[in-house]
C-alpha positions in Angstrom: 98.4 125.3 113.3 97.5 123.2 116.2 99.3 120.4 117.6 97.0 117.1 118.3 98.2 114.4 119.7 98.4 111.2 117.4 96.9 108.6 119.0 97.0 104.8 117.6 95.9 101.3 118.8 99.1 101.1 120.6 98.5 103.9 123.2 94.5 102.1 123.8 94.0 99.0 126.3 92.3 96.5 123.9 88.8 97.0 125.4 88.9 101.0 124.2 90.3 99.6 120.9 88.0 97.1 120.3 85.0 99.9 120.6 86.7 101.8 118.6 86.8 99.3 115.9 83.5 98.1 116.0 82.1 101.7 116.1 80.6 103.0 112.8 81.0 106.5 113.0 84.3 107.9 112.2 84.7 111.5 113.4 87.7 113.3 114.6 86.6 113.1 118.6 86.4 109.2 117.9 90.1 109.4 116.7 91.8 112.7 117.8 94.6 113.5 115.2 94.3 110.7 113.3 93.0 112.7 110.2 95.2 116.1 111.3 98.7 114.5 110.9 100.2 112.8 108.3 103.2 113.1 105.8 104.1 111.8 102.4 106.2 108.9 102.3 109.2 109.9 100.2 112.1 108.3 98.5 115.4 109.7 97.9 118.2 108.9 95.8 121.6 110.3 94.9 123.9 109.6 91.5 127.1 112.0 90.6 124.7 114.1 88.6 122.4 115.0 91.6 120.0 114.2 94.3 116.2 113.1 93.4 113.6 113.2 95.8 110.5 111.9 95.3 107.3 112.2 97.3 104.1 110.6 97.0 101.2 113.1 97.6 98.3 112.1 95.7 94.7 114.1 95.7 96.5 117.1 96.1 96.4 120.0 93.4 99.8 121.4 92.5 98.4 125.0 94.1 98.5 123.5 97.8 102.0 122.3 97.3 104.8 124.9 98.5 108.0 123.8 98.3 110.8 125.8 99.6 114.9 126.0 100.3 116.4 128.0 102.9 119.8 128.0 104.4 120.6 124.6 103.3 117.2 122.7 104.5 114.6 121.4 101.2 111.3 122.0 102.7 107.9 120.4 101.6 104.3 121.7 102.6 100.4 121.1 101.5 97.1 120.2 102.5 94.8 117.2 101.2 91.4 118.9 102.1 88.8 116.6 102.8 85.9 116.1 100.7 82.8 116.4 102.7 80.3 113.7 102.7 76.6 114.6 101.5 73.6 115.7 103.3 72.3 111.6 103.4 76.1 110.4 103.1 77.6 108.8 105.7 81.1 107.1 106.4 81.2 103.5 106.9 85.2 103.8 106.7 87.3 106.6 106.6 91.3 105.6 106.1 92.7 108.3 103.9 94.6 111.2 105.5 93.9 114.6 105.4 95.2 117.8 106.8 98.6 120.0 106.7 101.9 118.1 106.4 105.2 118.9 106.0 108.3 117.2 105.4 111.9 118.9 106.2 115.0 117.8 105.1 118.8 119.0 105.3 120.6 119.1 102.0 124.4 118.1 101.2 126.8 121.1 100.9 127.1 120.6 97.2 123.7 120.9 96.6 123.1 123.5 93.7 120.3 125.4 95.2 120.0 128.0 92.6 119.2 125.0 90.0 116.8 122.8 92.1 114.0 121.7 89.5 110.1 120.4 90.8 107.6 118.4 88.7 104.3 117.1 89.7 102.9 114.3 87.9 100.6 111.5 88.4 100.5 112.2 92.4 104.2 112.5 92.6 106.4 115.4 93.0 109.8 114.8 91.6 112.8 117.3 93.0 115.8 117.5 91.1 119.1 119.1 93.5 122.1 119.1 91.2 125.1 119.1 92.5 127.7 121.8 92.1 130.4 121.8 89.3 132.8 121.3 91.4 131.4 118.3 93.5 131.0 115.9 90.4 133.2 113.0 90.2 136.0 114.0 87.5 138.3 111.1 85.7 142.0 112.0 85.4 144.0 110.8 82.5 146.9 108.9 83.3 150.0 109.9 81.2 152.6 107.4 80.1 155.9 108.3 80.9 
């Protein structure tokens, strides 16, 4: 994969922004890497059951979604291919990402791995990591004496 460099309004002196905003065609040499990287915005949450972590990754069929863990790290990867335009077609705005991503993220000791469970609905891919036996909160009785 190659690296591009991202490159947003920030980096630009407003002059070079300006062209660029006021310029109709939208092609990757206009914006270098703006259409290359990109990663689904994800939320993550955590209960004495498990771990869920949802990403948002719409447009994408579940066959370009590989989602992997290996020595304790929950990896997410895909590609949202982009739909190319018609002979007569042409852009007038272009603000949807496309490309490669993927998203990394270290899991908790007592992370079950060996029961980790993925659905894909609606755009969103829902990861259940239960947590291990052992690691769930347990409520002791208290005896009378």
């Amino acid at each position: 994969m190659t690296v591009v460099r991202f490159r947003n309004k920030n980096d630009m002196n407003p002059f070079e922004y300006m062209q660029k905003f006021f310029n109709n065609s939208v092609s990757d040499e206009d914006w270098p890497g703006f259409n290359h990287n990109w990663a689904p915005p994800v939320d993550i949450l955590e209960n004495e059951d498990g771990i869920s972590v949802m990403a948002e990754i719409p447009g994408i069929a579940k066959e370009d979604i590989k989602l992997t863990v290996k020595e304790g790290v929950l990896t997410i990867c895909g590609e949202k291919k982009h739909e190319k335009p018609g002979e007569k077609d042409r852009y007038y705005r272009s603000e949807r990402m496309y490309g490669s991503f993927c998203r990394s993220f270290s899991l908790p000791s007592n992370v079950d791995a060996n029961k980790i469970k993925a659905n894909y609905k609606d755009g969103v891919l829902q990861i259940q990591l239960p947590k291990v036996e052992e690691a769930k909160p347990k409520e002791i009785a208290i005896e009378m004496a």
